[in-house]
C-alpha positions in Angstrom: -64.1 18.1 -18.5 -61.0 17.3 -16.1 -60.1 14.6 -14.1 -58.9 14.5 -10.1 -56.9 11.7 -8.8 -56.8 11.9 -4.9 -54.1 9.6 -2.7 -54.3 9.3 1.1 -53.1 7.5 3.8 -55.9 6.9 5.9 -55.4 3.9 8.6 -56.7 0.0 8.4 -59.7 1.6 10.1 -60.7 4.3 8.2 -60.2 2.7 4.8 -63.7 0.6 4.5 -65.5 3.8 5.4 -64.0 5.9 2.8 -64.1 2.7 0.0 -68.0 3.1 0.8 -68.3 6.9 0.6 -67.9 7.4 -3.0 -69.7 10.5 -3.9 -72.5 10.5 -6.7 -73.4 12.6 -9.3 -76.8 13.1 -8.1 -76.1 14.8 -4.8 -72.7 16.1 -6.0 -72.8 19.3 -8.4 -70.9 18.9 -11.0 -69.2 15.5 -10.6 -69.6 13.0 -13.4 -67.8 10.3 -12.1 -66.2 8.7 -9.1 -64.4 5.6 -7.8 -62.8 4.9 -4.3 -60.2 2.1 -4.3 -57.6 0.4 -2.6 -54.0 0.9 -3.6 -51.1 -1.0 -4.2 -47.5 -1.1 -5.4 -46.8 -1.2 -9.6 -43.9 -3.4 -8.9 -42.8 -7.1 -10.4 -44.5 -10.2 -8.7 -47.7 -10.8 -7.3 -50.3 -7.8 -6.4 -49.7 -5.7 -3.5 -52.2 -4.2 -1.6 -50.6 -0.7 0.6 -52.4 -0.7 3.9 -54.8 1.8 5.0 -53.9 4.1 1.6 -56.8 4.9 -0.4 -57.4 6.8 -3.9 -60.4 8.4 -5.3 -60.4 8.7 -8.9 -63.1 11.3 -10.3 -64.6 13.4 -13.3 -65.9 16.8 -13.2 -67.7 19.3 -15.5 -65.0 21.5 -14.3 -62.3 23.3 -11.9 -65.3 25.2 -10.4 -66.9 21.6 -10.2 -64.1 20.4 -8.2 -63.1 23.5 -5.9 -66.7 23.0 -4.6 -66.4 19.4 -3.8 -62.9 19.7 -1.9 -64.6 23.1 0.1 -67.8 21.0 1.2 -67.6 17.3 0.6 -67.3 15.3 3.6 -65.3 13.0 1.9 -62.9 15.5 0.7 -62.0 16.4 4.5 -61.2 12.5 4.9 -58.6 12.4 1.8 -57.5 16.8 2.3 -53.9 15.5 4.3 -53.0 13.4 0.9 -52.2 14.2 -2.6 -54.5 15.7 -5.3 -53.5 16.3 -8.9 -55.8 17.6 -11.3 -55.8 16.4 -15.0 -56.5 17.5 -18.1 -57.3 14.4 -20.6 -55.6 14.9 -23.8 -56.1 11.5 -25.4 -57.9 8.0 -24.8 -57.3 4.6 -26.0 -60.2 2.1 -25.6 -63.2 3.6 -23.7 -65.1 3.2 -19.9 -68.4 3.0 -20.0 -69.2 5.0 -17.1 -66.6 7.6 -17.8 -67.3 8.9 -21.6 -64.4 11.4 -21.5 -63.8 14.4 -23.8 -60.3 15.4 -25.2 -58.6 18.7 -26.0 -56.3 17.5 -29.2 -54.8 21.2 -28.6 -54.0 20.5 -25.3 -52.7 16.7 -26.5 -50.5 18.7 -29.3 -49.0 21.1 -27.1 -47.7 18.2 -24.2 -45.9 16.6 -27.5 -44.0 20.0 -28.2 -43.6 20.4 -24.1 -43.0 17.2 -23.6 -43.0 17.7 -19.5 -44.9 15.8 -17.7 -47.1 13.1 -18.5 -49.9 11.0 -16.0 -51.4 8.0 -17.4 -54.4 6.3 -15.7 -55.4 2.9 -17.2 -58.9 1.2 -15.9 -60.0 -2.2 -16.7 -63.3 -4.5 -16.0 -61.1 -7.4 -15.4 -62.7 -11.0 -17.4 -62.6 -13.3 -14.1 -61.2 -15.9 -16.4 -58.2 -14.2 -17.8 -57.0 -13.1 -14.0 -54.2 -15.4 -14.2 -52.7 -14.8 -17.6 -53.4 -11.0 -16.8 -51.7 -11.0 -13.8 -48.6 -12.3 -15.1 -48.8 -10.0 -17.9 -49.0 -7.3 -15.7 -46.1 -8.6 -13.6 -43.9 -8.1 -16.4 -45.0 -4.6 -17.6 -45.0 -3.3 -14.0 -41.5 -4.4 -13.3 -40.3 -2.9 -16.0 -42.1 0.2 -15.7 -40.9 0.4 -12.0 -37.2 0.2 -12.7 -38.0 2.6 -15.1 -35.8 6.3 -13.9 -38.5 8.0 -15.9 -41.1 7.0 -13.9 -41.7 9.2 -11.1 -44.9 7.8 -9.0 -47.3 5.4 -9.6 -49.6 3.4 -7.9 -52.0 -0.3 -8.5 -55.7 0.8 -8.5 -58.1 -2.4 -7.6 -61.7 -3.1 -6.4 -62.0 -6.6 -6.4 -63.4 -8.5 -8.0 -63.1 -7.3 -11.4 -61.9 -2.8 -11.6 -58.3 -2.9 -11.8 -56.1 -0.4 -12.7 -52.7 1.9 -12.6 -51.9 5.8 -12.0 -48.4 6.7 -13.5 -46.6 9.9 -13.7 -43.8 10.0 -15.9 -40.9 12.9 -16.4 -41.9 13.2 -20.0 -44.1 12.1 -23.1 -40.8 10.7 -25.0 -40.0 8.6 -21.9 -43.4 7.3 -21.6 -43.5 6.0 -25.2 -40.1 4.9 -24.7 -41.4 2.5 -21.9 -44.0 1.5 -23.8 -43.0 0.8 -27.3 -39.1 1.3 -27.3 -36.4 -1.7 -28.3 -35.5 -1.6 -24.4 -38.0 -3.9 -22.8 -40.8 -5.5 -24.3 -42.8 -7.0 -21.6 -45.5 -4.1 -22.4 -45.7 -4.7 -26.0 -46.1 -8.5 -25.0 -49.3 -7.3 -23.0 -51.1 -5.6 -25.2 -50.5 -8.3 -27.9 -51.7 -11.0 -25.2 -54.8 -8.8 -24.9 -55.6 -7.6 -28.4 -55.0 -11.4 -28.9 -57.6 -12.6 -25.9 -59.3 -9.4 -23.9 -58.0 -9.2 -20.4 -61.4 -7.0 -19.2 -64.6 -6.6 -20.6 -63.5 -3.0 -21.1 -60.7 -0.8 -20.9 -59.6 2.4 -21.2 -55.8 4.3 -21.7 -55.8 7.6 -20.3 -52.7 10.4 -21.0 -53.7 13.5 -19.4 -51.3 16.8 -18.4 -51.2 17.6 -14.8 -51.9 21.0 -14.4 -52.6 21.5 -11.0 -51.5 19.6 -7.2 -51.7 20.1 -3.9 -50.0 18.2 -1.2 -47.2 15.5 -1.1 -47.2 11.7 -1.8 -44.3 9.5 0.0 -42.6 12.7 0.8 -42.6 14.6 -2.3 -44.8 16.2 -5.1 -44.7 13.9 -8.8 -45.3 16.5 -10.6 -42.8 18.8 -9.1 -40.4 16.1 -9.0 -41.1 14.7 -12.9 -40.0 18.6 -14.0 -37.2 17.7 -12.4 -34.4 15.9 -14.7 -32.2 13.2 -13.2 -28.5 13.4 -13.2 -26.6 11.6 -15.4 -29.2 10.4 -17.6 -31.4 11.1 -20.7 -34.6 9.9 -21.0 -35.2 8.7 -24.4 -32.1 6.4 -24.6 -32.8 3.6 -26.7 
């Protein structure tokens, strides 16, 4: 099984359109899950919706699966001037119901010993009564991650009222973890303690996946490209 996220800007207009147009198993070969959503920024402070930029997140049996879908699916031709990665999941924390997804722990050892690039996709069915104290939460993790030089894109994921969501590619595993459960910051570790404590969602999944495969460019440039890429000056698993 892989994984395809899909990022385009499409216009105020053509957004609701392509929100409603998410493709089903039943009359797409091969696909075993989709989601249309709208976008917004991972960045300290209150959500941020992005305008007229919509992603589709989606499971298929495989490549073949996918290659069919992006040759002939209607939708497809709407999001074909964005960005596509393809994903290969390689280890999941929590679970989503409607996406039971199978890991490769060979493909999960060999991004360790790599350690290149990393995409993380995190999905949650948001509990309406822990919005607030999730949102604030999430304000602190996101501004750390997004001052973070290791992170190279990311985006919010959200279908009101309850999906939320994040897409993050990151230079490297190391730096990833670093983020995460390093002495640097620990507004992440203080969000997962808050929701092991009280759940946030009724459900929620971690995804780490290796991006394998792109096509196209997202705010001028391609993450996976660029995450291969190391900065100047700087080492990504300082303490």
């Amino acid at each position: 099984m892989i994984l395809s996220v899909h990022i385009a800007d499409l216009g105020v207009r053509s957004l609701p359109g392509v929100l409603r147009a998410r493709p089903g198993p039943a009359d797409t070969p091969g696909l075993r899950y989709a989601r249309t959503t709208f976008t917004g920024a991972v960045a300290a402070g209150p959500p941020r919706l992005r305008p007229g930029r919509a992603a589709l997140i989606a499971a298929w049996e495989d490549d073949a699966a996918l290659d069919r879908f992006l040759a002939a699916g209607p939708l497809a031709r709407q999001l074909a001037g964005g960005w596509l990665v393809r994903l290969r999941p390689v280890r999941v924390a929590g679970a989503w119901g409607p996406l039971p997804v199978r890991t490769d722990p060979a493909a999960d050892a060999a991004l360790t010993e790599e350690d290149g690039p990393v995409a993380v996709l995190t999905l949650g069915q948001l509990r309406l009564r822990r919005a607030l104290p999730f949102l604030r939460a999430s304000s602190a993790a996101s501004g750390r991650a997004a001052a973070d030089p290791a992170l190279v894109a990311s985006l919010a994921l959200a279908r009101p009222p309850r999906m939320v969501g994040t897409f993050s590619v990151w230079r490297s595993v190391s730096a990833m973890r670093q983020y995460a459960y390093g002495s640097a910051g620990p507004q992440h570790r203080n969000a997962v303690r808050e929701h092991q404590a009280d759940p946030f969602h009724h459900e929620a999944a971690f995804l780490r996946c290796r991006p394998y495969g792109t096509r196209g460019l997202l705010d001028g440039r391609e993450p996976v490209t660029a995450a291969s890429v190391a900065p100047p000056h700087a080492s990504r698993d300082r303490p």
